[in-house]
Structures are given as structure tokens and as C-alpha cells.
ZAVEXTOR-225856 format. One record per residue (C-alpha): residue number from 1; residue in one letter; x, y, z. Coordinates in Angstrom, 2 decimals. Layout:
N
<seq: NUM&type: a&X: X&Y: Y&Z: Z>
...
//
This chain:
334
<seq: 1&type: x&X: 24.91&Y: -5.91&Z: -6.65>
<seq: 2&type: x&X: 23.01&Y: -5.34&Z: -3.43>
<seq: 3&type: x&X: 23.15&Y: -1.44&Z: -4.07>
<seq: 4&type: x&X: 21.88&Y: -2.00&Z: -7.55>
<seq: 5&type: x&X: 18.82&Y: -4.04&Z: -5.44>
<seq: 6&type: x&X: 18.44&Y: -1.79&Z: -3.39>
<seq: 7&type: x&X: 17.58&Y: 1.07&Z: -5.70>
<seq: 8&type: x&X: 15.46&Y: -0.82&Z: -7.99>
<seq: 9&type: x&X: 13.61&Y: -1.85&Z: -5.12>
<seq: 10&type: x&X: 12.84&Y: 1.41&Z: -3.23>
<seq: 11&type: x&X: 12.12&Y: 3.54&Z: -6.74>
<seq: 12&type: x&X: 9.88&Y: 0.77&Z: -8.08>
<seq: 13&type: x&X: 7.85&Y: 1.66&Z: -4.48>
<seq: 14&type: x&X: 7.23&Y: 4.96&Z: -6.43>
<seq: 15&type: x&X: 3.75&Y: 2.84&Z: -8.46>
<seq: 16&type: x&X: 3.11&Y: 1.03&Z: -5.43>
<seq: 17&type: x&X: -0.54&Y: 0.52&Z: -5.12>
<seq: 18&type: x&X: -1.95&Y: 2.16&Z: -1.74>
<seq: 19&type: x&X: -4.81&Y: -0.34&Z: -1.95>
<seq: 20&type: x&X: -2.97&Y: -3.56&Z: -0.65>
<seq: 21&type: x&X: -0.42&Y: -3.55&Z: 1.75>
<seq: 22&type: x&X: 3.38&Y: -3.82&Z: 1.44>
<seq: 23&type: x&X: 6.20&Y: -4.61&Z: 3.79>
<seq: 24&type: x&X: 9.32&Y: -4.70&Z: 1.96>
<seq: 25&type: x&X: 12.54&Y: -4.91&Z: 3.98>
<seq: 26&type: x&X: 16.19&Y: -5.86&Z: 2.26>
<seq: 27&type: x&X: 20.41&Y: -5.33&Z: 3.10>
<seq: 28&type: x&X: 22.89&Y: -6.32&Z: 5.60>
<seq: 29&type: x&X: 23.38&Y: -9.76&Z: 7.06>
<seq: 30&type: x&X: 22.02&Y: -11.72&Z: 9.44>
<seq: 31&type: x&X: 22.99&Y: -8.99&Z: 12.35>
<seq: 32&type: x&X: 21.04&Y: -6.11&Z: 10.62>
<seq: 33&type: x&X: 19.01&Y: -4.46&Z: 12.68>
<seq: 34&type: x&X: 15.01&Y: -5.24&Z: 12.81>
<seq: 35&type: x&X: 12.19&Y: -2.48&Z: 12.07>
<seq: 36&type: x&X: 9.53&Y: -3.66&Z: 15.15>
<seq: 37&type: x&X: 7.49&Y: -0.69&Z: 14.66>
<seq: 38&type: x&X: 6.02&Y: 2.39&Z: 12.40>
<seq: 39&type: x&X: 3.64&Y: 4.80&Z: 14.66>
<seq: 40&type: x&X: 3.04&Y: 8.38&Z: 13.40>
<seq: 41&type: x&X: 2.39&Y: 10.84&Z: 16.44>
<seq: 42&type: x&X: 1.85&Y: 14.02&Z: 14.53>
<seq: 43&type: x&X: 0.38&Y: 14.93&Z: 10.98>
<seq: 44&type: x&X: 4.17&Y: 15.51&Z: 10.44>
<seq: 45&type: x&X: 6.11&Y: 13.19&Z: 12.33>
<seq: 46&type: x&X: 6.48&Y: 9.54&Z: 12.55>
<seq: 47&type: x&X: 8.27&Y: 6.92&Z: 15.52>
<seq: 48&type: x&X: 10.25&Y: 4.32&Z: 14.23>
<seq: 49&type: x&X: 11.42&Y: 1.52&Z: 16.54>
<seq: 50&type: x&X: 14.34&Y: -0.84&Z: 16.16>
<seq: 51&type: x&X: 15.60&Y: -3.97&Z: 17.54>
<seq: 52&type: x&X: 19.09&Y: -2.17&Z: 17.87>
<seq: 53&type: x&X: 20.73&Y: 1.55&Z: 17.87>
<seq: 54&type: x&X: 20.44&Y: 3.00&Z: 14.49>
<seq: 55&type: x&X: 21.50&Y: 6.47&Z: 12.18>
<seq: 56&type: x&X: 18.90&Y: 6.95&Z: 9.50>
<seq: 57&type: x&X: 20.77&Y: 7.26&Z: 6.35>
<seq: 58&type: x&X: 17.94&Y: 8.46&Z: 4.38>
<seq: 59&type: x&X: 14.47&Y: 8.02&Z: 4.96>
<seq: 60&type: x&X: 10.90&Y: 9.96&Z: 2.08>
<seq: 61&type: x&X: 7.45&Y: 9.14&Z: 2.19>
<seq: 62&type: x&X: 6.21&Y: 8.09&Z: -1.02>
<seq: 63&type: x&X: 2.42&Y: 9.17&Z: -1.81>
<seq: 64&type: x&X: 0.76&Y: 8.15&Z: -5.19>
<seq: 65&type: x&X: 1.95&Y: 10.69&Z: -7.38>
<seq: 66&type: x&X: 4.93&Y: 12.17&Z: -5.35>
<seq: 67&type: x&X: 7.76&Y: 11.76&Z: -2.77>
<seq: 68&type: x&X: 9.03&Y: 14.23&Z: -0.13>
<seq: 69&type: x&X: 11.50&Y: 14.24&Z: 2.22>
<seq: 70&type: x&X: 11.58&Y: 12.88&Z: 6.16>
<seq: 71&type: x&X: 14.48&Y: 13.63&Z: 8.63>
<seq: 72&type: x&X: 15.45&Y: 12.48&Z: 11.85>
<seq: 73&type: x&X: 15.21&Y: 15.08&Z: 14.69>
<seq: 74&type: x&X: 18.78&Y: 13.38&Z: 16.42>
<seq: 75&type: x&X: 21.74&Y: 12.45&Z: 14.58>
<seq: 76&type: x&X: 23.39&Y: 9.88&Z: 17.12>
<seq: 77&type: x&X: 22.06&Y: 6.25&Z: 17.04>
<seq: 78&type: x&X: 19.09&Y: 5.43&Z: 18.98>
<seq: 79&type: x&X: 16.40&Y: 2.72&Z: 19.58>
<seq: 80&type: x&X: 13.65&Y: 5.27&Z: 18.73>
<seq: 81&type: x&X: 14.17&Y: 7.35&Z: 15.87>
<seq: 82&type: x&X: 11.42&Y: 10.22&Z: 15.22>
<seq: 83&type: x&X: 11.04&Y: 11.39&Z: 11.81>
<seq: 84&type: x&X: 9.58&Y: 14.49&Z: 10.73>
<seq: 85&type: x&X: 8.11&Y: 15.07&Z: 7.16>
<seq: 86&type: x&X: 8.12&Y: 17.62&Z: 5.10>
<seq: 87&type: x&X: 4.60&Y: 16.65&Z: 4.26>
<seq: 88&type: x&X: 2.71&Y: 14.02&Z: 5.57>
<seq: 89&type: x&X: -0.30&Y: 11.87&Z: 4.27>
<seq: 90&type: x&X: -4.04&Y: 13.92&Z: 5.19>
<seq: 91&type: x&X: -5.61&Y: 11.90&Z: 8.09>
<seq: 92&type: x&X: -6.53&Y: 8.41&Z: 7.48>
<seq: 93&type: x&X: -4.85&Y: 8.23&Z: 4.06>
<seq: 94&type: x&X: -1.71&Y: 5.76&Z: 3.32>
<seq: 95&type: x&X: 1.06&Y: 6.37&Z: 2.42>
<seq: 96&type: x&X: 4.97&Y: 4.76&Z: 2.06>
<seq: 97&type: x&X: 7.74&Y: 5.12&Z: 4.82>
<seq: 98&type: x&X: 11.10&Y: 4.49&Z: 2.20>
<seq: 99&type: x&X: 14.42&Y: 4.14&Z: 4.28>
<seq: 100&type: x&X: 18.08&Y: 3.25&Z: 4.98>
<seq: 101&type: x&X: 19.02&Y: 3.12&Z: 8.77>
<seq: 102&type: x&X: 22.98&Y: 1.92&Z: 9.50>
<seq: 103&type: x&X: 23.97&Y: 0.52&Z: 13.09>
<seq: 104&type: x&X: 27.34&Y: 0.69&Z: 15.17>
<seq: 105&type: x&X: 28.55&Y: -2.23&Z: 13.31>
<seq: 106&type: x&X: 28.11&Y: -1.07&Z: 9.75>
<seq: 107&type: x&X: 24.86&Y: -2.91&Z: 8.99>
<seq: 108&type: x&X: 22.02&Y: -1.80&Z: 7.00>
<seq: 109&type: x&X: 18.69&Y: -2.04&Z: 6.50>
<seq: 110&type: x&X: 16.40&Y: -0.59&Z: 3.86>
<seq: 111&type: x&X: 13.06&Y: -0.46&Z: 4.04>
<seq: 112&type: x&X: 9.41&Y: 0.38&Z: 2.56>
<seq: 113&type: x&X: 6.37&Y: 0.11&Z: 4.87>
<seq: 114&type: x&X: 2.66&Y: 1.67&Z: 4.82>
<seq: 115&type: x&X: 1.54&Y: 3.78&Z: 7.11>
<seq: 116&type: x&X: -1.70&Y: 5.65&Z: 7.66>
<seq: 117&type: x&X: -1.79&Y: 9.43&Z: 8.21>
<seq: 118&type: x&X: -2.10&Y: 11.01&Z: 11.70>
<seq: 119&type: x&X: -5.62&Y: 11.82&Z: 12.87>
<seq: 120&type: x&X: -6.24&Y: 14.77&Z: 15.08>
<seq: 121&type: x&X: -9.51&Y: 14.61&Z: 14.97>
<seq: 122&type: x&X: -10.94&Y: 11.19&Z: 16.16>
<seq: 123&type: x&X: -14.72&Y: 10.59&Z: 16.04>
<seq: 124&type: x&X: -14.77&Y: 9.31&Z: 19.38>
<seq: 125&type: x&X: -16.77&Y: 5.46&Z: 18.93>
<seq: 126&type: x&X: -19.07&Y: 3.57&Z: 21.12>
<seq: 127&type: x&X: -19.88&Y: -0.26&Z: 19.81>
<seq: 128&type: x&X: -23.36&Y: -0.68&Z: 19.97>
<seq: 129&type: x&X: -24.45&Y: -3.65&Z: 18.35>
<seq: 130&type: x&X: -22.56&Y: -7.03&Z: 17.38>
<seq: 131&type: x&X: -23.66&Y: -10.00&Z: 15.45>
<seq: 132&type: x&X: -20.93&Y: -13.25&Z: 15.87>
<seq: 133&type: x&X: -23.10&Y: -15.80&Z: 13.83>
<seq: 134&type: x&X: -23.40&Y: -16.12&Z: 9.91>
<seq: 135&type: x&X: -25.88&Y: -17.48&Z: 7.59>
<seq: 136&type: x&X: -25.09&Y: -15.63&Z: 3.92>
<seq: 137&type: x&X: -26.13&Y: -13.30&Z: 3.00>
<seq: 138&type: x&X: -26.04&Y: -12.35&Z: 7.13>
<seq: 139&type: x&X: -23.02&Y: -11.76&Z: 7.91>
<seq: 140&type: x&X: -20.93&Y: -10.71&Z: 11.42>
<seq: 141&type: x&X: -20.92&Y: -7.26&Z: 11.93>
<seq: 142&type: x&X: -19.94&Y: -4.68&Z: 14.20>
<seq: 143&type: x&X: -21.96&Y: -1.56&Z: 14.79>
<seq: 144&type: x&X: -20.99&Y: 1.75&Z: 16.41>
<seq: 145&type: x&X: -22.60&Y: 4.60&Z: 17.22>
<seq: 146&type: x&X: -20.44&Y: 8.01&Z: 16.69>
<seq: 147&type: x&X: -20.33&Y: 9.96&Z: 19.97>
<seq: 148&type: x&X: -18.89&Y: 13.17&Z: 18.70>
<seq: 149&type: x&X: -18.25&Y: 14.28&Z: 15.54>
<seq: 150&type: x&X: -15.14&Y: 13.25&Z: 13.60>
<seq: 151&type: x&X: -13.12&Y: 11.46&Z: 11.30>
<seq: 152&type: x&X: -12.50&Y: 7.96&Z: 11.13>
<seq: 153&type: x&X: -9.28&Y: 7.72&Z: 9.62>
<seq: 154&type: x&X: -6.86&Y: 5.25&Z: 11.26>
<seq: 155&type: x&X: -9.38&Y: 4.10&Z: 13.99>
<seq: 156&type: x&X: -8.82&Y: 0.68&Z: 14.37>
<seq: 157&type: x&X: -11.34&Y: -2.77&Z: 15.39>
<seq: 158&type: x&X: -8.97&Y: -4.94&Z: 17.40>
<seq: 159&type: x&X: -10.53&Y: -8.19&Z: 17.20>
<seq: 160&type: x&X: -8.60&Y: -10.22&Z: 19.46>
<seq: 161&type: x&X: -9.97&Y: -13.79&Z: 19.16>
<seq: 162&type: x&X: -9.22&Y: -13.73&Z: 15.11>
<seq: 163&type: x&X: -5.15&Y: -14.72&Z: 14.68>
<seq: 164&type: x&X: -5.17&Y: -14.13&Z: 10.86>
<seq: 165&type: x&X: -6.55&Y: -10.95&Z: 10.93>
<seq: 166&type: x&X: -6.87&Y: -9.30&Z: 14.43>
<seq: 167&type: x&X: -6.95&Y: -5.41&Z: 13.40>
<seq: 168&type: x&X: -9.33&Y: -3.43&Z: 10.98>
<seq: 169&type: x&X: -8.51&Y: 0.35&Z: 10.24>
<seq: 170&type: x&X: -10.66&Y: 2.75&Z: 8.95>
<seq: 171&type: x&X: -10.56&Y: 5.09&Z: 5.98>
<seq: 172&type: x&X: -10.58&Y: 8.47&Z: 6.13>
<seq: 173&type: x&X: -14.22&Y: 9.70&Z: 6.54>
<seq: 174&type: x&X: -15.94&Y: 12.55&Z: 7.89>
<seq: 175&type: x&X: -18.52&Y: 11.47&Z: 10.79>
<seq: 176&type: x&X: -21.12&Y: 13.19&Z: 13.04>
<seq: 177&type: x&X: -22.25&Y: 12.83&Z: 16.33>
<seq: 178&type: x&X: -25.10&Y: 10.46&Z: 16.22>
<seq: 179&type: x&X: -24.48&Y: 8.76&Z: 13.03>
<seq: 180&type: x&X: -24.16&Y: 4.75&Z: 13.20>
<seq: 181&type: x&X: -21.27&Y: 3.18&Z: 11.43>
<seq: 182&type: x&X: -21.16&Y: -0.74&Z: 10.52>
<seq: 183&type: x&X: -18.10&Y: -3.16&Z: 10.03>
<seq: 184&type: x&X: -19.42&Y: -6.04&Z: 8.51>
<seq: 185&type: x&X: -16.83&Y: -8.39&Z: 8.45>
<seq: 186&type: x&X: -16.87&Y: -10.36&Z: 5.24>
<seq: 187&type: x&X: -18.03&Y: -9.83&Z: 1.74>
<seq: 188&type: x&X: -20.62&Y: -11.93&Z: -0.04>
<seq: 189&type: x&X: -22.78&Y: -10.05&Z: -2.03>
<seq: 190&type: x&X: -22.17&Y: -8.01&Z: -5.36>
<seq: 191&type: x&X: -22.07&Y: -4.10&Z: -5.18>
<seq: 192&type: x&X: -20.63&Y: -3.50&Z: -1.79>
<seq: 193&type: x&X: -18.39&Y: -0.39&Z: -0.98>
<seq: 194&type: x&X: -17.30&Y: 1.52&Z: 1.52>
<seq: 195&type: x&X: -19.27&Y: 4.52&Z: 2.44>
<seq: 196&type: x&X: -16.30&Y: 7.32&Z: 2.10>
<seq: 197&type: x&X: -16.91&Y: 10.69&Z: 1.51>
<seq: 198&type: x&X: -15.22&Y: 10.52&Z: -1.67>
<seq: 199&type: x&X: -17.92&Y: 7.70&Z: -2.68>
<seq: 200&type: x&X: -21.06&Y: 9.22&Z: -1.34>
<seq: 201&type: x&X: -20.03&Y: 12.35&Z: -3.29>
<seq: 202&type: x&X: -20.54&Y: 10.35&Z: -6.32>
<seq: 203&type: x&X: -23.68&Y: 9.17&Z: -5.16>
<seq: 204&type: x&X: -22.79&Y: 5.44&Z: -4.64>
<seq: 205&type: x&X: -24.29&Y: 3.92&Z: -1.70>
<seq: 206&type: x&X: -23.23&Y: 0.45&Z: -0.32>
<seq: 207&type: x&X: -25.61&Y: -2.56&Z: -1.75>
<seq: 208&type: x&X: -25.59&Y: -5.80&Z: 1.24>
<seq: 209&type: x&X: -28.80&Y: -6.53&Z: 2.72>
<seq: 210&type: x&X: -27.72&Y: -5.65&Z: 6.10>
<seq: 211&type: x&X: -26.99&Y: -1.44&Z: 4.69>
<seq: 212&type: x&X: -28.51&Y: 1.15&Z: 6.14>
<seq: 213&type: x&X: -29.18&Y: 4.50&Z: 4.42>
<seq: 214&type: x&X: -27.85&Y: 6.70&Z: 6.28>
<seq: 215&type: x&X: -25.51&Y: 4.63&Z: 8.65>
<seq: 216&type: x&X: -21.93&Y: 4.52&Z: 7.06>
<seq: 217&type: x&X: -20.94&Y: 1.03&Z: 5.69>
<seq: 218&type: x&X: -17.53&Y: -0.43&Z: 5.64>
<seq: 219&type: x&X: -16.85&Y: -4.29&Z: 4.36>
<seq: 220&type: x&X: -13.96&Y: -6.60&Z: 5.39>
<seq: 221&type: x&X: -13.35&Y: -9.58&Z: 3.25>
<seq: 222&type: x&X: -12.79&Y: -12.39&Z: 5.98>
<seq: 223&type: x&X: -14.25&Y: -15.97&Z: 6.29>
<seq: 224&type: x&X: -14.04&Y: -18.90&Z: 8.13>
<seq: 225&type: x&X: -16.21&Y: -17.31&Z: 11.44>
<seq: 226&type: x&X: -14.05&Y: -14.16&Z: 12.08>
<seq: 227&type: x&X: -16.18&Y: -13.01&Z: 14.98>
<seq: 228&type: x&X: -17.12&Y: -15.79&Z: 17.37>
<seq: 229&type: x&X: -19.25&Y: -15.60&Z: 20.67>
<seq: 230&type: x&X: -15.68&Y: -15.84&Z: 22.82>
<seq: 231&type: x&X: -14.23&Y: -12.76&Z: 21.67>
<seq: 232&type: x&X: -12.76&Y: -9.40&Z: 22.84>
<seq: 233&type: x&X: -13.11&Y: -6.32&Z: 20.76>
<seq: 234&type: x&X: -11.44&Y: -3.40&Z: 21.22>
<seq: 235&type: x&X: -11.56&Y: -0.16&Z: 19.45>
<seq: 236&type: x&X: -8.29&Y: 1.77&Z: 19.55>
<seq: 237&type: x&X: -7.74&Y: 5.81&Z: 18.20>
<seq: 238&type: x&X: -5.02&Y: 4.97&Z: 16.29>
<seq: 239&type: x&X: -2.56&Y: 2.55&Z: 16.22>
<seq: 240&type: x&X: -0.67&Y: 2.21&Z: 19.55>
<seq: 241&type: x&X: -3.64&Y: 4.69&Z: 20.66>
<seq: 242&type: x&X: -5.78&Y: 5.05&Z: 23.63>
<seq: 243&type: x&X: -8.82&Y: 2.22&Z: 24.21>
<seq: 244&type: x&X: -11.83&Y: 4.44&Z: 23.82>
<seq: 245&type: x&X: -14.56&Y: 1.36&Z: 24.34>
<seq: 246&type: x&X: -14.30&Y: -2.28&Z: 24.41>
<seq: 247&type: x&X: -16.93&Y: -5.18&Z: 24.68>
<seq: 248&type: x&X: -16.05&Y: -9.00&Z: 26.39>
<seq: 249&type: x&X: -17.89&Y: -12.12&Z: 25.21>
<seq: 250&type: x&X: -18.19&Y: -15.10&Z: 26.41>
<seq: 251&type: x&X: -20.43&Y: -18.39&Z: 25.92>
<seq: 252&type: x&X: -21.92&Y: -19.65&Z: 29.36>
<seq: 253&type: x&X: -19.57&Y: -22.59&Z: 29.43>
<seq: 254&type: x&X: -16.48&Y: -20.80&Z: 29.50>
<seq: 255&type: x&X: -15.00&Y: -20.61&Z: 32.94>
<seq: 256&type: x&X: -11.55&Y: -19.09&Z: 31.32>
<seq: 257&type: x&X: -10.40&Y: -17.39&Z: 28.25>
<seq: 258&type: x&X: -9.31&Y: -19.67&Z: 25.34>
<seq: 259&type: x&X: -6.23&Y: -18.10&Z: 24.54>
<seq: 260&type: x&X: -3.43&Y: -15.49&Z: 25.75>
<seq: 261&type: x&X: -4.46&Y: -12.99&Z: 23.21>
<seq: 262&type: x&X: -8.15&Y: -12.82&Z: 24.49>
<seq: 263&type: x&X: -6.80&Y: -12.69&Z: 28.01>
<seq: 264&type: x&X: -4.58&Y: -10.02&Z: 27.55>
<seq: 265&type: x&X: -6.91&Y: -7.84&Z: 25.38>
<seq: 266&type: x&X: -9.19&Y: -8.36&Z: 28.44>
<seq: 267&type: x&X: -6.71&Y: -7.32&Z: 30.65>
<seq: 268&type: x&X: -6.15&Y: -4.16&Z: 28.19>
<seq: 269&type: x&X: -10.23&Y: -3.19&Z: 28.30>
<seq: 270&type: x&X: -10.33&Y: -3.17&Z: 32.02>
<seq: 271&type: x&X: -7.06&Y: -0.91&Z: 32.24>
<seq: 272&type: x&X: -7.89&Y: 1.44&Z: 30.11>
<seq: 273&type: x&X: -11.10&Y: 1.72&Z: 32.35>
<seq: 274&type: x&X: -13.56&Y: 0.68&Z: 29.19>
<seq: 275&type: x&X: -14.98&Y: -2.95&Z: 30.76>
<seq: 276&type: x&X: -15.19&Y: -3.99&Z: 34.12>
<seq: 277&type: x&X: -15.67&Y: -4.74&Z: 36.94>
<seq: 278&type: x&X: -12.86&Y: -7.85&Z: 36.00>
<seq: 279&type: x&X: -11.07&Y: -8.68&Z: 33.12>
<seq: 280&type: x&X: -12.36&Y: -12.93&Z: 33.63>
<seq: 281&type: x&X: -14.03&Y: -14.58&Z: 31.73>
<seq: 282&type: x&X: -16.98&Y: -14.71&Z: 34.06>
<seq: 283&type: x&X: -17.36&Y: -10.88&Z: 33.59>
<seq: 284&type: x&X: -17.95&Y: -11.12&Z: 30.10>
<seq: 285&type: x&X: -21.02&Y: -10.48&Z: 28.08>
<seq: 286&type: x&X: -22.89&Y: -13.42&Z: 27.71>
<seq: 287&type: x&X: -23.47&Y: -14.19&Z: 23.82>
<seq: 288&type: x&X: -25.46&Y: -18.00&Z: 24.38>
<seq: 289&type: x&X: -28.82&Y: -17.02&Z: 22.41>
<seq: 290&type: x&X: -27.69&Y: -15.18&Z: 20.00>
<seq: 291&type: x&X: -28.03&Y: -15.82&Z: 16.66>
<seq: 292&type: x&X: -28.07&Y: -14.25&Z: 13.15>
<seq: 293&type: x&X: -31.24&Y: -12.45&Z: 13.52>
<seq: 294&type: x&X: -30.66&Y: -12.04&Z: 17.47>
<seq: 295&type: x&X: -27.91&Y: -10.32&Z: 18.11>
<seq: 296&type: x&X: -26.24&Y: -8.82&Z: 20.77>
<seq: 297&type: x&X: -27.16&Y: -4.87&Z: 21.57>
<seq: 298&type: x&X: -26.40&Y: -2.10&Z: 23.76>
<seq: 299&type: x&X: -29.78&Y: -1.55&Z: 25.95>
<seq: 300&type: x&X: -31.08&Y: 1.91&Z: 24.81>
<seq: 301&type: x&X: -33.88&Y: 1.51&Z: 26.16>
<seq: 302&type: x&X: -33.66&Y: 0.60&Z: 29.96>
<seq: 303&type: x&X: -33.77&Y: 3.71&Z: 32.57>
<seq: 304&type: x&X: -30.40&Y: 3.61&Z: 33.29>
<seq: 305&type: x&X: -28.42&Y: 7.11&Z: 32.14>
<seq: 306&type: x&X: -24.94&Y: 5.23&Z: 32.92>
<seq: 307&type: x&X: -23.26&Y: 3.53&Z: 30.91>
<seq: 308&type: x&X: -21.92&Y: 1.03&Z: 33.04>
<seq: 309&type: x&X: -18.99&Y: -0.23&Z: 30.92>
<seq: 310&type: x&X: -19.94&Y: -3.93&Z: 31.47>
<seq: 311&type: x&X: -22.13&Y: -7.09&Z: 31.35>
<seq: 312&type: x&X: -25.38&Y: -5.40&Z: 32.27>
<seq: 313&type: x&X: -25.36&Y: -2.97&Z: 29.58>
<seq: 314&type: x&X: -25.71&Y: -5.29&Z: 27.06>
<seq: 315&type: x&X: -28.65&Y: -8.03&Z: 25.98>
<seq: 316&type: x&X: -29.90&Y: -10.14&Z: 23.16>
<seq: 317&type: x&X: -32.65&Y: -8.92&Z: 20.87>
<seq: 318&type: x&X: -35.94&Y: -10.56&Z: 20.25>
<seq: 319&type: x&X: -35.96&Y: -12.54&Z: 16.95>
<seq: 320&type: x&X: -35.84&Y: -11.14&Z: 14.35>
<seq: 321&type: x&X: -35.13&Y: -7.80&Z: 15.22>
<seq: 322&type: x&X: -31.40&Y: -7.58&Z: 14.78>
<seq: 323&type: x&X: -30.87&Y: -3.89&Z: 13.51>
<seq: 324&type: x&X: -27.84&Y: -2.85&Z: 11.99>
<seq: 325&type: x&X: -27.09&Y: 0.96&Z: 10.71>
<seq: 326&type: x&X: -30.00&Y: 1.90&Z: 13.13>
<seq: 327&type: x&X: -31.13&Y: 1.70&Z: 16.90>
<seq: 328&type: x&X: -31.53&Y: -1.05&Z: 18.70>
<seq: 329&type: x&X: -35.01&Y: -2.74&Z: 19.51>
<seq: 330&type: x&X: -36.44&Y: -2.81&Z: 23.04>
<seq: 331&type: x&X: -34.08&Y: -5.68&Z: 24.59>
<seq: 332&type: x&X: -35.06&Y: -9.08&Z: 26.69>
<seq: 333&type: x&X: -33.24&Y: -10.06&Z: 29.32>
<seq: 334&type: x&X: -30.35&Y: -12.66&Z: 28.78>
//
């Protein structure tokens, strides 16, 4: 019976839709071993990690139309199994790990878990502007300006102050130096879309009051104040990639941060040498002022040619001048 499961299971995966995500795990008893993590590290091979010492059994990669093969590069049981494809996904694109791993003690576990396809070419990403306060059709956003060209595919937004959704990953999408990309964080207008290659070949361009022609827009579908002024964003390569910039906000109250996760992800920015000079609280941006139509900007226009990678590059915007998908207005001080 379980065999006849598992086989329905995995071959239905075969008209899985790439467009929502799916983590389907089945077999064994209560001693099977645990997937913790999927992390490609090539265009053609992938790290698995499990709770215990596993075999793989048999392991594909299932893409919309196809499947091909994946095999591991050891044969005894390990932690850590690395699996190289025959053909993996094009940067930035999902696809479906499909597996059966077996441990010392005859358990099994089957498996079928998205992934998104190695990028080798990272559009390296510099936040820029940020906007925690909403009043629809305004909504939070995140703004980045592209310091060399690119592609977006698999960068991830760690937004560490949001439990229910603390990660955003980007399609694929070819970017160049100079352009200015948007995340705006929820979706509350009609005719919005994300600015891919594939749509702006078509000639679609995003609708949203906030879009910019021709900064690249890309729309989450959160509520219930996703970004608030106490936050730490991070913006990772890939996922379980290198930091490459980071911003730390605080309201003036604060004297500590709220939670372990912000704390932590503070902890991360300063280590990875993106935010300084201290990961406290106290070190943070300041974000009391702000507002929907003042947000808070990278200073383009001071005399400074450093970036200094904390507090002091950053202040609020007159009113009314908030400027997303383009540069940022002559600053005041906070």
C-alpha cells in the first residue's frame, strides 16, 4: 500500500504547477530520517542535508514538461548528500527535487521539494530606498539599485522582522548596472506583474501607482504591515549565499531588538561586514518620521564618496517626495 502511495504521489509531481510551492514528504515511521535542507551549489549540482546518515535510492528533477536524472557523487551514507543532474533548471527558474533516501536502519523517506536554479551570474544589489508605512494604494516597498550587471534569479529579500513570510526570491531576469529594481510588498491594485524579461518582451509593463518605467517591478502579496520601522533586511545571493548589503531600523524608543530573529539577522549584517559599526539596536537606522510619502533613502546626494555601511548613510525625504523606481530626492537630516 505505501509503495502504491508512493508512486502515485511522486508521478502525479510530473503536472505540478511551478507557480506555488510544494513540499511533499511521505514513508517510513516515526524514525525516518528528516530532509532539513535543499541548496544547489552549481547549475548542475544540488546539497541535500539530513537529520541522519542516508543512501539515495533514487533521486530526478522534474521540470514542466520533462524529468531527468540526478545522482549522488558517494555511495556510502552520509549527512550531506550532493547530487549532480544531468540537467538542471536555467538560473532563477524552479524546478522539482523527486527522491527516495534509505538510512542504516532500513527507513525511508520520499520526497518532492522546489528548488530554484543556480545563478552564476548575480546582479550584485544595493537597497536604496525603503518605505515601512501603508496607506492603499501606497504600499511598503523596497528599492534597489543594480550595481553591476546581472541576473536576478534566486536573489533573495530576507525580511527578518516578518515571521509568516521572512524571505522573497527573485525570478529570473536580466539586469544592468544602474537600473533600479522595486519589491513592493503587497498587492492592491488591478494589472500588476512582474517585470521579467519574458513579460517586457510582450510589451506588458507593471500597472501600481508606485511603477516606474524603466525601473523593474516585482509584487509580493502580503498584508497585515509586512515591513515595519523595527526591521532588518537583508539581501542574500542565493539561498544559504553570501550577505551582499543589509539595512537596520529602528524607532527612537527602542533600546533593544524585539525579537531573536531581528537580533540575529543583525548580528548576520555586521559579520558579513554590510552594517556597522554594531549590530544594537542603537546602531540602527532611525525610521521615526517616516511616513508613506517620506520614506527612508540612501543619501545620493551628500559629498561623501563612501558608502559607509551604516546609520549615516541613510535619511528621511522631504514630504512628498518619496521616489520609487528612480533616484532619491535631496535628503534632510533625521
Amino acid at each position: 500500500f505505501f509503495c502504491l502511495i508512493s508512486v502515485y504521489l511522486l508521478s502525479s509531481c510530473l503536472s505540478c504547477k511551478m507557480d506555488s510551492p510544494i513540499v511533499t514528504l511521505w514513508g517510513g515511521d516515526i524514525k525516518s530520517p528528516k530532509l532539513i535542507s535543499v541548496i544547489p551549489e552549481s547549475e548542475n549540482s544540488i546539497c541535500l542535508e539530513f537529520s541522519l546518515p542516508v543512501s539515495i535510492k533514487k533521486a530526478s528533477i522534474l521540470f514542466k514538461t520533462e524529468e531527468s536524472p540526478a545522482t549522488a557523487d558517494i555511495s556510502e551514507p552520509s549527512k550531506k548528500i550532493h547530487l549532480v543532474m544531468t540537467q538542471g533548471p536555467l538560473a532563477g527558474r524552479e524546478a522539482i527535487l523527486c527522491g527516495t533516501v534509505i538510512d542504516s536502519g532500513g527507513n525511508t523517506l520520499s520526497f518532492a521539494v522546489p528548488f530554484t536554479g543556480y545563478n552564476n551570474r548575480v546582479a550584485r544589489l544595493q537597497i536604496h530606498e525603503l518605505r515601512p508605512a501603508y496607506t492603499k494604494p501606497k504600499v511598503e516597498f523596497i528599492e534597489f539599485l543594480v550595481l553591476s550587471d546581472g541576473n536576478l534569479g534566486g536573489v533573495e529579500i530576507c525580511n527578518a522582522g516578518n515571521i509568516a513570510s521572512p524571505v522573497w526570491t527573485f525570478p529570473a531576469c536580466e539586469v544592468l548596472e544602474g537600473d533600479f529594481v522595486v519589491y513592493h510588498l503587497r498587492s492592491v491594485e488591478e494589472n500588476l506583474v512582474n517585470e521579467t524579461d519574458e513579460v517586457l518582451a510582450q510589451g506588458i509593463e507593471s500597472a501600481g501607482i508606485d511603477a516606474r518605467s524603466p525601473a523593474r517591478d516585482f509584487w509580493d502579496v502580503q498584508s497585515k504591515a509586512p515591513l515595519k520601522k523595527t526591521a532588518v533586511i537583508l539581501v542574500r545571493e542565493r539561498t544559504g549565499g553570501k550577505i551582499m548589503d543589509a539595512l537596520l531600523l529602528s524607532e527612537s524608543e527602542k533600546t533593544a531588538w524585539p525579537s531573536d530573529e531581528l537580533s540575529i539577522a543583525a548580528e548576520e549584517a555586521v559579520s558579513a561586514g554590510v552594517w556597522g559599526p554594531t549590530a544594537l539596536v542603537t546602531d540602527a537606522c532611525c525610521s521615526t518620521g517616516s511616513t508613506v510619502t517620506r520614506t527612508i533613502g540612501r543619501d545620493s546626494f551628500s559629498n561623501k564618496k563612501i558608502n559607509t555601511n551604516s546609520a549615516s548613510d541613510w535619511q528621511i525625504c522631504p514630504t512628498s517626495k518619496a521616489s520609487p523606481g528612480t533616484d532619491n530626492h535631496p535628503h534632510t537630516a533625521l
